[in-house]
C-alpha positions in Angstrom: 32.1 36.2 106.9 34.0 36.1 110.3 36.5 33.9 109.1 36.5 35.9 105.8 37.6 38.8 108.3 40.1 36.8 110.5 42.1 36.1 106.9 41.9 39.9 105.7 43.2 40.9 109.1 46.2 38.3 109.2 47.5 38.9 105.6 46.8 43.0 106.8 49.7 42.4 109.9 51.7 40.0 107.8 52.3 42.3 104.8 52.8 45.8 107.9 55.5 43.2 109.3 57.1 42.7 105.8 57.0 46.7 105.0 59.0 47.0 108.4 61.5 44.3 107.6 62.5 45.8 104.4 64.9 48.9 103.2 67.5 48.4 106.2 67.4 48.9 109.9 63.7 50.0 111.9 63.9 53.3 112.8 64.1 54.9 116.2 61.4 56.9 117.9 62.0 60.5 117.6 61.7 62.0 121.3 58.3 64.1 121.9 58.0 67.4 122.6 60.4 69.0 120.8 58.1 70.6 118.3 56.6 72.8 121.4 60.1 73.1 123.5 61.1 76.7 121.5 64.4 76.5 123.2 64.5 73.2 121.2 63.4 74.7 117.9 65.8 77.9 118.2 68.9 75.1 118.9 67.2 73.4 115.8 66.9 76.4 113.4 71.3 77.5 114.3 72.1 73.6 113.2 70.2 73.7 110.2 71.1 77.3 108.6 75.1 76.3 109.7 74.9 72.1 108.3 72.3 72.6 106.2 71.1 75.1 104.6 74.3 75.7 102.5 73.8 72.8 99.9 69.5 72.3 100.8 67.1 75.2 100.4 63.8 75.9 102.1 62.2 78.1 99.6 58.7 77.7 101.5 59.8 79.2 104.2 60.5 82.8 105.4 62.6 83.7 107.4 60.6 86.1 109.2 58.4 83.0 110.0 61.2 82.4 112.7 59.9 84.7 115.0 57.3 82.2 116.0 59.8 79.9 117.6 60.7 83.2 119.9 63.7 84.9 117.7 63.3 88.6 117.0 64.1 90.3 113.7 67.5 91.3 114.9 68.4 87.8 116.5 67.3 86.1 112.7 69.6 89.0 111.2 72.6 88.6 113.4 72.4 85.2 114.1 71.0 83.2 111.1 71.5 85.0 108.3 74.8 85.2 106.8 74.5 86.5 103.1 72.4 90.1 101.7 68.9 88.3 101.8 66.6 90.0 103.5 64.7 89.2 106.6 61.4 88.4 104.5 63.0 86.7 102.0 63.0 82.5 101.5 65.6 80.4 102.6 67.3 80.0 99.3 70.7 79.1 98.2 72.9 80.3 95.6 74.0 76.5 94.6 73.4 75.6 90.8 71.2 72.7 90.4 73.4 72.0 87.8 77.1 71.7 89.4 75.4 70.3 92.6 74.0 66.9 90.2 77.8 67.0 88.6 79.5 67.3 92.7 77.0 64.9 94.6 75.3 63.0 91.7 71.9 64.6 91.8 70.3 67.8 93.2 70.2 68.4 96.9 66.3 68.5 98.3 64.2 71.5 99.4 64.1 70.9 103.2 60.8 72.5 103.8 58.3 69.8 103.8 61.0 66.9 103.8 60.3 65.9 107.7 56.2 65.0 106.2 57.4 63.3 103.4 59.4 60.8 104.4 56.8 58.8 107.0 56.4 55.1 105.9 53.9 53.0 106.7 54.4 49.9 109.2 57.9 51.7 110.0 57.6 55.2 111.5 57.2 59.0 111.2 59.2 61.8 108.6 60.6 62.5 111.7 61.5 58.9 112.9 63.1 58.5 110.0 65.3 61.9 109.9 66.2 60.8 113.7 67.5 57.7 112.7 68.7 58.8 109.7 71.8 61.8 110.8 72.8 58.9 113.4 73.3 56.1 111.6 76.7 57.5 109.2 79.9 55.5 109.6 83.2 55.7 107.9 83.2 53.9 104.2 86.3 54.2 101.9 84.9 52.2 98.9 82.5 55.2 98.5 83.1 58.6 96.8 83.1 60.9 100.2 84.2 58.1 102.4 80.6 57.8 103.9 77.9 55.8 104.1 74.5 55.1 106.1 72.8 52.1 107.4 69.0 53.8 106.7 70.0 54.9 102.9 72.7 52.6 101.6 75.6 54.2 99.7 73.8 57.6 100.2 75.4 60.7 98.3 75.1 63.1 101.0 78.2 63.2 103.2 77.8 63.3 106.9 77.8 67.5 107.6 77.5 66.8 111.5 80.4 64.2 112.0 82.6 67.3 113.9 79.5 67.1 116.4 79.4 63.1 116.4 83.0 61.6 115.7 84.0 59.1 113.1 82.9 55.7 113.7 82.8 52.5 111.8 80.4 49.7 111.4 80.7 46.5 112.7 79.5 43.4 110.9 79.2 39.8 111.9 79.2 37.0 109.7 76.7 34.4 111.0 74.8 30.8 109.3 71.6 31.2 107.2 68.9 30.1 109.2 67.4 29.4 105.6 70.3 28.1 103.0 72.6 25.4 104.2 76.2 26.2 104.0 75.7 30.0 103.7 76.1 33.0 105.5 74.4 37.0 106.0 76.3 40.1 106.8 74.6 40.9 110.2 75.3 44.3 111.9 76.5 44.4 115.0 77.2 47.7 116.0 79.0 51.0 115.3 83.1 51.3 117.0 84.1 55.1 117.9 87.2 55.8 115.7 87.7 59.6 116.6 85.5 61.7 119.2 83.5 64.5 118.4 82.8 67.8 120.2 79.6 66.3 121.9 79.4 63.0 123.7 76.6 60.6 122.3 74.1 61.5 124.3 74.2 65.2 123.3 74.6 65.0 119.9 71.4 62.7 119.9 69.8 66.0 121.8 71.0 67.8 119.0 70.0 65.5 116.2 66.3 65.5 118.1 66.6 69.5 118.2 67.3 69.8 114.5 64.8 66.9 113.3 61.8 69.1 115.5 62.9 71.9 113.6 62.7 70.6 110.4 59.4 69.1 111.9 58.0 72.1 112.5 59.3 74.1 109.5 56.4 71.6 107.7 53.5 73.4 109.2 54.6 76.3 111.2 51.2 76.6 112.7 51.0 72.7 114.0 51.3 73.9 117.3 48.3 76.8 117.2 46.1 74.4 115.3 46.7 71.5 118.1 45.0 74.1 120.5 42.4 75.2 118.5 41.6 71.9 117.9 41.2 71.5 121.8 39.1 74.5 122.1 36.8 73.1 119.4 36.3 69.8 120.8 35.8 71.2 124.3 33.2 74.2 122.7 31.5 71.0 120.7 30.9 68.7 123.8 29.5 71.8 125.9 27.0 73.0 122.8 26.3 69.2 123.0 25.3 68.8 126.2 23.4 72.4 126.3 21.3 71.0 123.0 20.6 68.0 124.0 19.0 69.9 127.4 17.1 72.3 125.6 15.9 69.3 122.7 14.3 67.8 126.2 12.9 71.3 127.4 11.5 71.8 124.2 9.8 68.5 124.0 8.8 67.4 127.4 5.0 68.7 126.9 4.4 66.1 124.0 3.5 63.2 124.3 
């Protein structure tokens, strides 16, 4: 039976290391605590309604619901909402699903819940992902908007934030394979700056990190109060233990 075990829990990290090998490179770590910075999150929510929300909707959320991250009405209206929708509307577009799968090759995703589903097992978080994901473009002629991505290969989406970032290009190595004689692998080395953008590296990473929490938090606006209330429950549960198991032994210390 214990060996039994030993093999189930080898062939269990085995196939977790395959899962992470596979589909391109492993993703970063998104930074913590950007979900509960609301400076963060109001940086976050300007990036997406001026990247992203012109070709992506989030029709599950309101934009009312900002006012949890610290905007008032009149900072929503001035600020993030540039059409006639109003303030308790949805964050719709106007783009038809049909000309945006004849433009891009298939319809744009709803945003709202995109952060929880893209998690993967043995490789990292929706948010992982996302992080990794809007910094990892280069510069690719052979493809229809002269993008591409190392995380979604020959992706259809161009890159919206390369003003922030810059233009870069990949760099690719040609080295022996370790397994076949006489051959070689594509290896990737490393990106190559071929224009500068209007943030250095390190804060359009911020930025991608601010607008990845957002989109994080736009999943389950209430993530942050339910963390708490979780905390007050566990810390009401072990007190109401410790004053039952008191009065259990007050109750029964006469019988014997």
């Amino acid at each position: 039976m214990k060996k039994l075990i030993l093999i189930l829990l080898a062939s269990l990290s085995l196939s977790t290391a395959a899962v992470a090998s596979e589909g391109g490179p492993a993703w970063d770590k998104f930074p913590e605590g950007k979900v509960t910075d609301m400076a963060a999150l109001q940086h976050g929510a300007k990036l997406f309604v001026n990247y992203c929300l012109n070709c992506h909707s989030a029709s599950f959320m309101r934009y009312n619901r900002l006012r949890d991250i610290g905007l008032t009405e009149d900072q929503i209206k001035k600020n993030l909402m540039f059409a006639t929708d109003k303030v308790g509307d949805t964050m719709k577009i106007s783009l038809d699903p049909k000309q945006a799968k004849e433009w891009f090759g298939g319809t744009p995703p709803d945003l709202t819940l995109i952060a929880r589903s893209r998690a993967d097992f043995g490789k990292g978080s929706g948010a992982d992902y996302l992080y990794t994901y809007l910094r990892s473009y280069y510069r690719d002629d052979t493809k229809a908007t002269g993008w591409n991505n190392l995380v979604f290969p020959s992706v259809g989406m161009p890159h919206v934030l390369w003003e922030l970032q810059g233009q870069r290009a990949a760099k690719y190595v040609e080295e022996k394979d370790p397994h076949h004689e006489g051959k070689t692998e594509h290896r990737f080395e490393g990106f190559e700056q071929l224009t500068p953008g209007t943030l250095s590296q390190l804060d359009y990473d911020n930025s991608v990190a601010d607008l990845v929490g957002f989109l994080q938090w736009m999943g389950e606006p209430a993530q942050n109060d339910r963390v708490k209330l979780g905390a007050f429950v566990l810390i009401f549960l072990a007190l109401f233990t410790v004053i039952a198991w008191r009065l259990n032994a007050a109750f029964w210390k006469d019988v014997k």
